[in-house]
C-alpha positions as MATLAB code, in Angstrom:
seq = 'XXXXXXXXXXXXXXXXXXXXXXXXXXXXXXXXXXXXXXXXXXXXXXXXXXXXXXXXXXXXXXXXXXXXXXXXXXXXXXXXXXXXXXXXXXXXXXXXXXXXXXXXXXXXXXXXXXXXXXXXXXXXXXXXXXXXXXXXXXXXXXXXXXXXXXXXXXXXXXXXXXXXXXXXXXXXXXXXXXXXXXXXXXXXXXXXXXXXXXXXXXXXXXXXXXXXXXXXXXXXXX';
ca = [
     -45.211  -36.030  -14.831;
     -46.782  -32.708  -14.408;
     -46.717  -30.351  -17.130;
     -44.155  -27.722  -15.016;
     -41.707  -30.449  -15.608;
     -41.192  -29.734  -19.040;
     -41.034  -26.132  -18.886;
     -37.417  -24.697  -19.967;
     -36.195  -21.011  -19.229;
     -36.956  -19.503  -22.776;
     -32.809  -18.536  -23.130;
     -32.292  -22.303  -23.447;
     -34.591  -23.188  -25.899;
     -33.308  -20.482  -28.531;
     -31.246  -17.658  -29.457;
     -31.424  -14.206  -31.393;
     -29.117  -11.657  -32.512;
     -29.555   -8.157  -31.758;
     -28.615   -5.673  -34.341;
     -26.382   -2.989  -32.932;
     -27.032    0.404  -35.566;
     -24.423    2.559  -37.167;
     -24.009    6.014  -36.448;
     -21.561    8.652  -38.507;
     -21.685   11.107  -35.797;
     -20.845    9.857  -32.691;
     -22.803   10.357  -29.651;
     -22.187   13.298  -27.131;
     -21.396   11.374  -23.796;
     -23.065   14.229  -21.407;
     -25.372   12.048  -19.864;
     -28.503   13.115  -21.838;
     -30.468   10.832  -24.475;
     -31.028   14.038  -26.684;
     -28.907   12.801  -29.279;
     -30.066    8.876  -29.284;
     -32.778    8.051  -31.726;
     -35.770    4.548  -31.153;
     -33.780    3.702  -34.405;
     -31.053    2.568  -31.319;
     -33.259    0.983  -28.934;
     -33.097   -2.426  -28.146;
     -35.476   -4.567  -28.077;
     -37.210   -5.843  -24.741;
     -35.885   -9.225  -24.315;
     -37.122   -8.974  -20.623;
     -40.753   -9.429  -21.899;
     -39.647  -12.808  -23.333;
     -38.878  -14.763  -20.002;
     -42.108  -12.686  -19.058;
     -40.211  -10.218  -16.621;
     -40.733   -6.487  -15.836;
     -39.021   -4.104  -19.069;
     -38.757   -1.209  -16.910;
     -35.336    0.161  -18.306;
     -34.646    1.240  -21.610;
     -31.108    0.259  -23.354;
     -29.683    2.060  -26.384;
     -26.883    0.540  -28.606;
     -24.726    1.930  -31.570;
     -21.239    2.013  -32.996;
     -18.702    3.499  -35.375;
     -15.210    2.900  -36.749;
     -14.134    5.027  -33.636;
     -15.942    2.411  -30.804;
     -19.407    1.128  -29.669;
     -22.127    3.586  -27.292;
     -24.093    2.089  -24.679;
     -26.893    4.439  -22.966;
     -29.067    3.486  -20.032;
     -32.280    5.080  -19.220;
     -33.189    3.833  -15.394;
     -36.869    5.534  -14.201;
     -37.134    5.802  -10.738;
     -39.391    7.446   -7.371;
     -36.137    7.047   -4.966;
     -33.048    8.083   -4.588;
     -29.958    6.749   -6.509;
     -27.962    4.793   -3.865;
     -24.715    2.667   -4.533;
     -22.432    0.552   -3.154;
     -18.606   -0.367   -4.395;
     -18.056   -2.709   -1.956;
     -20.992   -5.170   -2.680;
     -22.967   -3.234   -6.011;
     -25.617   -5.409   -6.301;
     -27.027   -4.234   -3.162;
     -27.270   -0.948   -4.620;
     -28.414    0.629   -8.029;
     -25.863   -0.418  -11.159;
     -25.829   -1.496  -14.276;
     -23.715   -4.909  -14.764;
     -22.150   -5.749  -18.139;
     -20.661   -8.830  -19.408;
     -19.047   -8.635  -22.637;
     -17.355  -11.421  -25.346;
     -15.760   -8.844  -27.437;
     -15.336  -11.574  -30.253;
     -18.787  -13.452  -29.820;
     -17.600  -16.492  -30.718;
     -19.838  -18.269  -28.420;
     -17.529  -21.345  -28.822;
     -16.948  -21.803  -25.301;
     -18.723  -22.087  -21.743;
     -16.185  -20.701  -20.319;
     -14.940  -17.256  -20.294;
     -11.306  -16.123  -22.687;
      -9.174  -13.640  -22.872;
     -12.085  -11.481  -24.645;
     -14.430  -11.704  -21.693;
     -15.553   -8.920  -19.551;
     -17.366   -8.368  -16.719;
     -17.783   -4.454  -15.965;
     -19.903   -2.605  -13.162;
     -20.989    0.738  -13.990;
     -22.333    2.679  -10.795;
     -24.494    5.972  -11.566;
     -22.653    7.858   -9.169;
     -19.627    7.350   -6.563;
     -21.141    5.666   -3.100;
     -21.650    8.179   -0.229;
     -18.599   10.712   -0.481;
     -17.240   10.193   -3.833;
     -19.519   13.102   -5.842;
     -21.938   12.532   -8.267;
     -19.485   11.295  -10.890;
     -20.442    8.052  -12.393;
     -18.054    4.610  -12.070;
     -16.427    2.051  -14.054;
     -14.607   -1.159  -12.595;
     -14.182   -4.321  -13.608;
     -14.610   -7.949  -11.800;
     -12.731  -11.368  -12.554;
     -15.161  -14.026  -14.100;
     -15.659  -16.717  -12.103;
     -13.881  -20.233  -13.464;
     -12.573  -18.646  -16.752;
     -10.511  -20.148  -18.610;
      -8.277  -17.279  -19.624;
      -8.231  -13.569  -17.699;
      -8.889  -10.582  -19.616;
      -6.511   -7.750  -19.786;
      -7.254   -4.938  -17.433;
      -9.562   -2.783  -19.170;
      -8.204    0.453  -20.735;
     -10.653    2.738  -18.414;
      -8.543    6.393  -20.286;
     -10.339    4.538  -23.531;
     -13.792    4.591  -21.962;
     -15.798    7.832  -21.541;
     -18.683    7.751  -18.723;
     -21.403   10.201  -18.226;
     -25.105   10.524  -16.116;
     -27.505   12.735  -15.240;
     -29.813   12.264  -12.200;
     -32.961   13.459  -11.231;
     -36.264   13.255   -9.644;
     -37.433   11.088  -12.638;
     -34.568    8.637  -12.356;
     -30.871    8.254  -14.124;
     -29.310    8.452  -17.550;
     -25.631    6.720  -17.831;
     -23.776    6.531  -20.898;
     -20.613    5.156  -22.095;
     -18.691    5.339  -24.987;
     -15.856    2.274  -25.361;
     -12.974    3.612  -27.884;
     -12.003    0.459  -30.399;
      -8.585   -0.090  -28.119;
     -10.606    0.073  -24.814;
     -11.274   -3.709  -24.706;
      -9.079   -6.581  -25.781;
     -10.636   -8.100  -28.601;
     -13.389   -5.377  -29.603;
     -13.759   -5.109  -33.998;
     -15.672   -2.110  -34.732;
     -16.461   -3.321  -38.661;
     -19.694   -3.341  -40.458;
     -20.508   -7.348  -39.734;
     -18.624   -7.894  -36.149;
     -19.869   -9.174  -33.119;
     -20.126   -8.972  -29.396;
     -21.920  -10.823  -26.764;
     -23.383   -8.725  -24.353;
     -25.444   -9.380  -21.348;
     -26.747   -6.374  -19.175;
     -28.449   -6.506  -15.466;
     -30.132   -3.346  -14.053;
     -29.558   -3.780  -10.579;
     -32.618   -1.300   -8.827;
     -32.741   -0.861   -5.607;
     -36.828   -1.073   -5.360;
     -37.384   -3.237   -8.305;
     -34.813   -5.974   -8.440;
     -33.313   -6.791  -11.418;
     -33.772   -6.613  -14.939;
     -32.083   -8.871  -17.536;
     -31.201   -8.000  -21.290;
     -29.266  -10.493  -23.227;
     -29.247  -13.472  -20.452;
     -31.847  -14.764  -18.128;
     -31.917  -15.901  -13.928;
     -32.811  -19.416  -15.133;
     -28.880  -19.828  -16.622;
     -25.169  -19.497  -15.442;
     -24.539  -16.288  -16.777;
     -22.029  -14.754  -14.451;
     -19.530  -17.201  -15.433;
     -20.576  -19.169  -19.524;
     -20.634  -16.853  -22.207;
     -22.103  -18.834  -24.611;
     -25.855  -17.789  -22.673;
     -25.179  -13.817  -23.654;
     -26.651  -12.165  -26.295;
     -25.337  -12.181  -29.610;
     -24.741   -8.231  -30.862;
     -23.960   -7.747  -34.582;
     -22.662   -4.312  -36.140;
     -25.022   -3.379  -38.771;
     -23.784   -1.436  -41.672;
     -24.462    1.825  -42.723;
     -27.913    2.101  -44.713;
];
């Protein structure tokens, strides 16, 4: 037996929780990082399955909702594609909004979201939101409340900023209280570079078992 057979991807051998900081204020959703602090940074889970941490992810929440920001450097254009968006640059989101992690198959509570940094060819430079079934899942989500969810980006030469700002009643399920929890897996999809993973890994069945996204706890105010 050679020693590659005993090798595991390092998302099934263990698990961590990610601590998700509170914010009073919340965040300005213009598509600009200038009001994000490193206190809101998450760390590079990427680096653990030894993959490229070329994207930078910011979390935080309040008793109004939860802020995600993206931070995507690039050398190319931004291109994107509704139709098929992996082909194309995006941001994929799968969310428990409970994070019960109970099951390996996706509830009522389970999400999975595509965020594009702007409309495909023809659309404007707006960014967009839609969301996907989950393949075998035991119970379908509601339909998103996409009026509850507030979208922003800014490109440039350097690359793309999205952010996002999910109100409490945007998502079935979602408990914005000092203590809650989400699971939360996020794929960069990059034209160029591939993909990069933060809260799940390639090695497991992510698009469809929760149980293998990250755990997300709301940390109280200090």
């Amino acid at each position: 037996m050679t020693s590659n057979e005993h090798e595991f991807p390092p998302a099934a051998l263990f698990s961590t929780i990610a601590l998700c900081p509170w914010r009073e204020v919340s965040p300005r959703v213009d598509g600009r990082l200038s009001d994000w602090s490193d206190h809101e940074l998450m760390p590079p889970l990427e680096e653990l399955s030894g993959g490229e941490q070329y994207a930078d992810l910011y979390l935080a929440w309040n008793d109004r909702g939860f802020y995600l920001a993206l931070r995507m450097p690039k050398d190319e254009p931004v291109v994107t594609n509704r139709a098929n968006p992996n082909a194309g640059d995006a941001l994929e989101l799968f969310l428990d909004t409970r994070g019960s992690q109970t099951s390996h198959r996706a509830t009522q509570f389970c999400y999975h979201l595509w965020v594009l940094p702007k409309a495909p060819p023809g659309g404007g430079e707006d960014p967009v939101i839609f969301q996907q079934p989950i393949k075998r899942a035991l119970q379908r989500s509601p339909e998103a409340d996409f009026s509850s969810i507030r979208l922003a980006s800014s490109l440039d030469d350097g690359g793309y900023v999205l952010e996002m700002a999910f109100e409490s009643d945007s998502l079935h399920g979602v408990e914005t209280t000092a203590g809650g929890r989400l699971a939360l897996a996020a794929i960069v999809h990059d034209i160029q570079r591939g993909r990069q993973y933060w809260g799940t890994s390639p090695d497991v069945p992510y698009e469809r078992d929760p149980s293998t996204w990250e755990i997300v706890r709301m940390a109280g105010p200090e």
